[in-house]
C-alpha positions as CSV (number, residue, x, y, z in Angstrom):
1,X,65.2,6.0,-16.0
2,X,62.8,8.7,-15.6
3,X,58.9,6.8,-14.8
4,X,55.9,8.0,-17.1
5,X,54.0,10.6,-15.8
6,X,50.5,9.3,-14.2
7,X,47.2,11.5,-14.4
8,X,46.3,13.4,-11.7
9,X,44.2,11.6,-8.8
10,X,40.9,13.2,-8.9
11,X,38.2,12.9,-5.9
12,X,36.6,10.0,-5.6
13,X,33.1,10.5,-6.8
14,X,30.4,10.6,-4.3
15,X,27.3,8.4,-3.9
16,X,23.7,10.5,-4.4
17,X,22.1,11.0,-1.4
18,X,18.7,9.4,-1.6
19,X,15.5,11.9,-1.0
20,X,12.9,11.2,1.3
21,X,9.8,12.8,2.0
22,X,10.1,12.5,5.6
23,X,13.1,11.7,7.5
24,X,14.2,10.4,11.4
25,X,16.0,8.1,13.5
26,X,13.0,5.5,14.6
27,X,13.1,2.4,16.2
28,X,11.8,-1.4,14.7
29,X,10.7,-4.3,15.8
30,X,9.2,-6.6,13.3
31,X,7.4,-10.1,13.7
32,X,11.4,-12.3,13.9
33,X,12.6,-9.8,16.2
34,X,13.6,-10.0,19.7
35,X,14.0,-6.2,21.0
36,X,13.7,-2.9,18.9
37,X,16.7,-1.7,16.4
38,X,17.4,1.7,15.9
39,X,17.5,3.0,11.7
40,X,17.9,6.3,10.5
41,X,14.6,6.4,8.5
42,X,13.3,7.2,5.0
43,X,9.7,7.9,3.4
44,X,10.5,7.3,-0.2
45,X,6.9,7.0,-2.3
46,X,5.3,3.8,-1.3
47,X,8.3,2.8,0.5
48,X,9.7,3.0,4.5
49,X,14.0,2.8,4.3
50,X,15.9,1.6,6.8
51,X,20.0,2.7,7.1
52,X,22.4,2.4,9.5
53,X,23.3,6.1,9.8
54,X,21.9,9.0,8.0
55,X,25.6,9.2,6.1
56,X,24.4,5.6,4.4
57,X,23.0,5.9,0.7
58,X,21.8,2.1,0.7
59,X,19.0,1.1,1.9
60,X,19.7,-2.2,4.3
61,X,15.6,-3.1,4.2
62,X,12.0,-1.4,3.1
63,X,8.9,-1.9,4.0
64,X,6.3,-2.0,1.3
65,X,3.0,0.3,2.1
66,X,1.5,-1.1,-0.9
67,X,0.5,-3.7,1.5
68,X,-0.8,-1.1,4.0
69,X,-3.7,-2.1,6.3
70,X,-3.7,0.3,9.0
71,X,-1.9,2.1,11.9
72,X,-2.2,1.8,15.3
73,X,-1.2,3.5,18.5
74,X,0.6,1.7,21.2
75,X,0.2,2.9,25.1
76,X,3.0,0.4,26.0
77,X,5.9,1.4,28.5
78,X,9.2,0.0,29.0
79,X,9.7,1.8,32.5
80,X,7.8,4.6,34.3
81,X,11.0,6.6,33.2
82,X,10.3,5.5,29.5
83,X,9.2,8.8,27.5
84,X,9.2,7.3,23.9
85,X,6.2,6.6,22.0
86,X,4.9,3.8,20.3
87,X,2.7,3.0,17.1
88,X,2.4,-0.3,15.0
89,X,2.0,-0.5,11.2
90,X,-0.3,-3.4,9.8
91,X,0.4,-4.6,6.9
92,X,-1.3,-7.6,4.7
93,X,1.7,-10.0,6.1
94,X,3.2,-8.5,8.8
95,X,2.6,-6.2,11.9
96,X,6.0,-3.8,12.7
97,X,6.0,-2.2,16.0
98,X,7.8,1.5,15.8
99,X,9.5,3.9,18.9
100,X,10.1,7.2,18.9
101,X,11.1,9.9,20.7
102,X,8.6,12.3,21.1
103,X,5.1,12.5,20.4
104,X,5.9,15.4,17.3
105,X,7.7,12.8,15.7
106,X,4.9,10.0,16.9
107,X,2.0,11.6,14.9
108,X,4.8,12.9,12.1
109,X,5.8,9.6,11.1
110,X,2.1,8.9,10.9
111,X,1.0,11.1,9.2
112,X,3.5,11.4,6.4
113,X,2.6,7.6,5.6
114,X,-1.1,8.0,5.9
115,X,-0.5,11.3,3.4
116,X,1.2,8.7,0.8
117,X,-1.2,5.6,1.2
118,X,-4.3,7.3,1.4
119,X,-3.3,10.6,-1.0
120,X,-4.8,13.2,1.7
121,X,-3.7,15.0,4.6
122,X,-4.4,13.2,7.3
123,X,-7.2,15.5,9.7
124,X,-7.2,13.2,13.1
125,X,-3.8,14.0,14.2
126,X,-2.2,16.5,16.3
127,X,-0.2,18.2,14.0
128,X,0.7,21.9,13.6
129,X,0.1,24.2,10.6
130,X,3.8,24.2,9.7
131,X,3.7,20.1,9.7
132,X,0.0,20.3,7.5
133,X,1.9,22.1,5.3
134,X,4.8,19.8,4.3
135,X,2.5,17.2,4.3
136,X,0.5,18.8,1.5
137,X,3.5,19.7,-0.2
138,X,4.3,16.2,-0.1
139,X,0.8,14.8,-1.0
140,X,1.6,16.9,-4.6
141,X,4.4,15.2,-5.5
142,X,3.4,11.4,-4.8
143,X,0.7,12.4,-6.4
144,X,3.1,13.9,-9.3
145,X,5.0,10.3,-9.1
146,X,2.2,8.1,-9.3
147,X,0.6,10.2,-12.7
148,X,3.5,9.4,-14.7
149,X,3.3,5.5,-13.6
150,X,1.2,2.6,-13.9
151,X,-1.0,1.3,-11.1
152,X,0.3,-2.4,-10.1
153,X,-2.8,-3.5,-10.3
154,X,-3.3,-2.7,-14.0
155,X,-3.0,-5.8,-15.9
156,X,-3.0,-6.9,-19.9
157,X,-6.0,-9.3,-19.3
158,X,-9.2,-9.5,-20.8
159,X,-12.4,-9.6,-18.8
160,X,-13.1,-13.4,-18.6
161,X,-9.5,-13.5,-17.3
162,X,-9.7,-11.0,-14.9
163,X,-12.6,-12.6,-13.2
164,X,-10.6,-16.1,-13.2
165,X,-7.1,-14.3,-11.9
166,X,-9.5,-12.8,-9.2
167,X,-11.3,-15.9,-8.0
168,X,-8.2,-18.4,-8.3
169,X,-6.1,-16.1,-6.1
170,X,-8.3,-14.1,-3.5
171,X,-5.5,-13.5,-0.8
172,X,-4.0,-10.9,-3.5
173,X,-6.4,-8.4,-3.9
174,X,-10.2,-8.4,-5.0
175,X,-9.4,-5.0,-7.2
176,X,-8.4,-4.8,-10.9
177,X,-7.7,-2.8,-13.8
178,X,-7.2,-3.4,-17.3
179,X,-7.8,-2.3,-20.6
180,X,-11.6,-1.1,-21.6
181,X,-13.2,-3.4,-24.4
182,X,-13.7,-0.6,-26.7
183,X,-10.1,-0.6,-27.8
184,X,-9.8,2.6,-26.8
185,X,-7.9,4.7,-23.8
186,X,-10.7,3.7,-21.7
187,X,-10.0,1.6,-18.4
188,X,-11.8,-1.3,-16.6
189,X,-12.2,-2.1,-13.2
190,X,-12.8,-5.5,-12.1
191,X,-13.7,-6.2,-8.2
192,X,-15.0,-9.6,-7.0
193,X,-16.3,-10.0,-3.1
194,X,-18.2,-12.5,-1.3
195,X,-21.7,-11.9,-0.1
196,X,-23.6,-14.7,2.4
197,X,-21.0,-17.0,0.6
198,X,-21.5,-16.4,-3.2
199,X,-19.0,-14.2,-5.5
200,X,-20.4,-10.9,-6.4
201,X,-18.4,-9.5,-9.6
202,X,-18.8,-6.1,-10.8
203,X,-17.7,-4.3,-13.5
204,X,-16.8,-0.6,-13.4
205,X,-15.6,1.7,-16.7
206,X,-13.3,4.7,-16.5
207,X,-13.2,7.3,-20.2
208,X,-9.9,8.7,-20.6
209,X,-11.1,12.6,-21.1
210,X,-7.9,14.4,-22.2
211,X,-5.6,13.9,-19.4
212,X,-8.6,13.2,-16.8
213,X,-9.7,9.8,-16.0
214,X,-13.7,9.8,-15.5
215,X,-15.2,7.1,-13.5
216,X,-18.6,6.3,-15.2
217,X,-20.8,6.1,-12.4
218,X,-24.0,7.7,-11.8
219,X,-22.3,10.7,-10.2
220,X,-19.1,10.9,-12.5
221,X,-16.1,11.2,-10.8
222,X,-12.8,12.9,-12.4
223,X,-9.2,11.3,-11.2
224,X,-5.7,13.0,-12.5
225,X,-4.2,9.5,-12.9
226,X,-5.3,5.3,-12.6
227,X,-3.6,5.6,-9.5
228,X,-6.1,8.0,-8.4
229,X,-9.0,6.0,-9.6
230,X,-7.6,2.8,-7.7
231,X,-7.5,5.3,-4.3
232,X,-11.3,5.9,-4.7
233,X,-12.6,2.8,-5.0
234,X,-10.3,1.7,-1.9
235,X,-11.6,4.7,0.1
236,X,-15.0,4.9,-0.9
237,X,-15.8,1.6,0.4
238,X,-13.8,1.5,3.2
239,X,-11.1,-0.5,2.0
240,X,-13.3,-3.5,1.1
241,X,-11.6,-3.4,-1.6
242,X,-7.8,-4.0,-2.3
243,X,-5.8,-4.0,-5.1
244,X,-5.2,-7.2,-7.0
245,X,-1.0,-7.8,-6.3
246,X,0.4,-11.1,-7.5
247,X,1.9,-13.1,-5.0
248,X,5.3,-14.5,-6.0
249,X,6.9,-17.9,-4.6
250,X,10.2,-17.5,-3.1
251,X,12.0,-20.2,-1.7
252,X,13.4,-19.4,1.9
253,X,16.6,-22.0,2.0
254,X,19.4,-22.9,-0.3
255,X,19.3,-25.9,-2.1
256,X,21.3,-27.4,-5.1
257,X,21.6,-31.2,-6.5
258,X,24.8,-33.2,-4.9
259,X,26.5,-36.3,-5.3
260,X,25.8,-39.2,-2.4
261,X,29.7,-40.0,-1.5
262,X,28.2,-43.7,-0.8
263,X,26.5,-44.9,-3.6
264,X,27.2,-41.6,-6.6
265,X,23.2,-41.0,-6.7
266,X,22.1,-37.5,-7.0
267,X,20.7,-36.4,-3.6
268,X,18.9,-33.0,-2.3
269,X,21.3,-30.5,-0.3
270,X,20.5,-27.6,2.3
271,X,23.4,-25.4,2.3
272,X,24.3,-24.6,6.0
273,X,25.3,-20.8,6.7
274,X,26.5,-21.9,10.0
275,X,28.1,-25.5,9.0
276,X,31.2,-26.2,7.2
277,X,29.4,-28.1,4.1
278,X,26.0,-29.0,3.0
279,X,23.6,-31.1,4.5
280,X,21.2,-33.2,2.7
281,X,17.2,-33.0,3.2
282,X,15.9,-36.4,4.5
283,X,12.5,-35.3,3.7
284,X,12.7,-34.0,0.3
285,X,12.4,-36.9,-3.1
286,X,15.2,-36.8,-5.0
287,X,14.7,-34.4,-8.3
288,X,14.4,-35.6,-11.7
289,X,17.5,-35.0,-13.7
290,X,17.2,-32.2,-16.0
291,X,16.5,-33.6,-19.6
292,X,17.8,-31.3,-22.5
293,X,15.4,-30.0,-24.9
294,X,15.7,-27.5,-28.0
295,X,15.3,-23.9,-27.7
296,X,11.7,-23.9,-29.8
297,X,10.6,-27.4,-27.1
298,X,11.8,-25.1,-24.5
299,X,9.7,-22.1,-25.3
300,X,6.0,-22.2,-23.5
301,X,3.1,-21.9,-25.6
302,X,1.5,-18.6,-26.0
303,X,-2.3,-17.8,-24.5
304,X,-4.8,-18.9,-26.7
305,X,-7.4,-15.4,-27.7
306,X,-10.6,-15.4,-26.1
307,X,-13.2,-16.4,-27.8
308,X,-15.5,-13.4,-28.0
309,X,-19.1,-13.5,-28.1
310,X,-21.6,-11.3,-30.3
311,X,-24.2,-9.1,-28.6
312,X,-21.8,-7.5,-26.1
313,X,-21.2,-3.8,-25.7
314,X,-17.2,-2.8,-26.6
315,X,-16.1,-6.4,-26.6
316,X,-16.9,-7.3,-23.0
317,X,-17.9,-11.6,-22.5
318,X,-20.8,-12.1,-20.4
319,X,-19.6,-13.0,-16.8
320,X,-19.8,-16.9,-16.0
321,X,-21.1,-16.5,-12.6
322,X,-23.8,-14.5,-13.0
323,X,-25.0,-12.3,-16.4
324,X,-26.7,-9.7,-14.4
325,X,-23.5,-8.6,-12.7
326,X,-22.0,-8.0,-16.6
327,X,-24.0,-4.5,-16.1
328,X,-22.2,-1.5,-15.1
329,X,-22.2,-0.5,-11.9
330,X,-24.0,2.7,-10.5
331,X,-22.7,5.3,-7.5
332,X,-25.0,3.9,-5.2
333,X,-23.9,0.3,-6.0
334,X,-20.2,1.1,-5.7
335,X,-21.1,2.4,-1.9
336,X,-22.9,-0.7,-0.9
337,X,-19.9,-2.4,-1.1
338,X,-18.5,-2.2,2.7
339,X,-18.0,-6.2,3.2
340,X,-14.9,-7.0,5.5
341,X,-12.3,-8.2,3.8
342,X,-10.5,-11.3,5.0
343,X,-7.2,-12.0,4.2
344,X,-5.2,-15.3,3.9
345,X,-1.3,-14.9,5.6
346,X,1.5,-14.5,3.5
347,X,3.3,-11.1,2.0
348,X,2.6,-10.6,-1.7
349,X,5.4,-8.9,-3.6
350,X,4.8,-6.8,-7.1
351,X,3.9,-9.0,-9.6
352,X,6.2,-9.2,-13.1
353,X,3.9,-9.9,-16.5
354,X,5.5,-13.0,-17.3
355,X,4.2,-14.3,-14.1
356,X,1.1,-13.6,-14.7
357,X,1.1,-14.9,-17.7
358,X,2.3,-18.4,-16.2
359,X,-0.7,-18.1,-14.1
360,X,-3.2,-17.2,-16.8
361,X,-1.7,-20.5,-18.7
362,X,-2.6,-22.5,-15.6
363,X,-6.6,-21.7,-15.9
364,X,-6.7,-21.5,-19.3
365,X,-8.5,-25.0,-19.5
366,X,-10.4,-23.9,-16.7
367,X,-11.6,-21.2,-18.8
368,X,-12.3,-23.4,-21.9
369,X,-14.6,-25.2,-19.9
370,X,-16.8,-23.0,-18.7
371,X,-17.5,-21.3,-22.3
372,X,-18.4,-24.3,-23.4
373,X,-20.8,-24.6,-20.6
374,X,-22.3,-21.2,-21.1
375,X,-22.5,-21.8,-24.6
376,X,-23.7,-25.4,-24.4
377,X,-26.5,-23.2,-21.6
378,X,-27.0,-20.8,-24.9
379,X,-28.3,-23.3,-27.0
């Protein structure tokens, strides 16, 4: 009996190699590690990919340069016969330590990310004309990418709550955006410091002009995109100021509810990689049972509105802290600000809008309270 006829086999179809902006083997060492790991390297926007081989098309880890602080050179030498170089990258909650080859590759690598992070060619390193040329080429298309996204640190919040999101978490940023009061395309900046120990909040207001965004300061300043505005209130006070991303809570070990085989109670369980079974958490209370609930008991609350006070120019609540700093800020005002910046440990990954929503419910009486204390001050 003759067997049907099966379709022809095609080739197997071929995984898209990923496109970088800058490209080399380099060598890691991050803050768990005991000796450097070689990668086959990617610069892919605000992102550093590590592979195994340049063949691989997934990424095994990144590094976030939203979280850039700063690079720095190491003069460090395995050997006198060592020839490699060495440079670190700061971030907000980590410090990696990089080796390469050659110095060309040294001040490429640094370059390229300073190009991304700080959206200029970088004019302090020893680089050729060919290499300040990809490097601008480059700068034109992150700056491409980042026009036809949103900033992270643009956030559906009103002013009050952008003050309170500000002061209740400090270690994520001092820097945020959100929609102007006039209900327009405008934009608002938020930024919140400390000076000799009280908060200092400003308030800054970007026009949408056509496709321009025009920072309304005494000397306006034009801006292709929000992610441009965001870049020149970083660099124009020295990185005082840093954009407002929500840290997340991860938990860092498995656990799950078990059964005690002694007595049946419900117990807390670390799951053991290494073991053969679980392994219960002396330390830990035993967690409540779940208790069932409807789907409309289940569903949180929405935000109450802001209450929103007359005598305000395009909507905007007089700050609680102080009323003087409700007034827009000048050019002169926007350079004073060059405080240092102290950050708390602790990474802070991109922020979703239902968590910050959850957050904005947790001050929410907070907030309640002090308008009834500046209006109760009112009258």
């Amino acid at each position: 009996m003759a067997s049907a006829l099966s379709p022809p086999r095609g080739p197997k179809p071929k995984g898209v190699p990923p496109s970088h902006y800058y490209e080399s083997f380099l060598e890691k060492k991050g803050p768990c590690d005991q000796d450097y790991r070689k990668f086959w390297a990617g610069l892919q926007g605000l992102a550093i990919c590590f592979y195994n081989s340049n063949r691989d098309f997934q990424a095994l880890e990144k590094l976030d340069l939203r979280l850039f602080s700063k690079l720095e050179n190491e003069a460090w030498r395995e050997s006198s016969k060592d020839t490699s170089h060495h440079f670190s990258l700061v971030l907000r909650d980590q410090e990696v330590k990089f080796k390469v080859e050659s110095l060309e590759y040294c001040e490429m690598w640094k370059g390229f990310i300073l190009t991304v992070v700080e959206l200029r060619v970088p004019s302090n390193l020893t680089l050729l004309p060919g290499h300040l040329y990809m490097m601008a080429e480059v700068l034109a298309k992150e700056e491409a990418r980042r026009a036809a996204e949103v900033p992270w640190c643009f956030l559906q919040v009103s002013r009050l709550e952008a003050q309170l999101l500000l002061e209740r978490y400090p270690e994520c940023g001092n820097l945020l955006l959100r929609p102007g009061g006039d209900g327009k395309d405008s934009v608002s900046v938020t930024t919140r410091q400390i000076l000799n120990g009280a908060p200092v909040v400003k308030h800054y207001k970007v026009k949408r002009e056509g496709t321009k965004y025009v920072i309304d300061v005494e000397d306006p300043f034009s801006c292709p995109s929000l992610e441009a505005v965001v870049n020149y209130f970083v660099m124009q006070t020295k990185r005082a100021l840093v954009p407002f991303l929500m840290e997340e809570d991860y938990e860092k070990v498995l656990g799950f509810v078990d059964s005690d085989r002694e007595n049946g109670e419900s117990v807390w369980a670390v799951s053991s990689s290494r073991g053969s079974g679980p392994v219960p958490h002396a330390n830990v209370p035993k967690p409540l049972l779940p208790v069932p609930v409807s789907s409309q008991e289940d569903r949180l609350p929405p935000l109450p509105p802001v209450p929103q006070l007359l005598d305000q120019d395009e909507n905007y609540v007089t700050p609680i802290e102080d009323s003087l700093a409700a007034e827009y800020m000048n050019h002169d005002d926007l350079k004073a600000i060059t405080s240092v910046w102290a950050r708390k440990p602790g990474g802070c990954s991109p922020q979703a809008p239902s968590l910050v929503v959850t957050r904005l419910r947790d001050i929410t009486a907070e907030l309640e309270e002090k308008l009834q204390k500046r209006r109760a001050l009112e009258h």
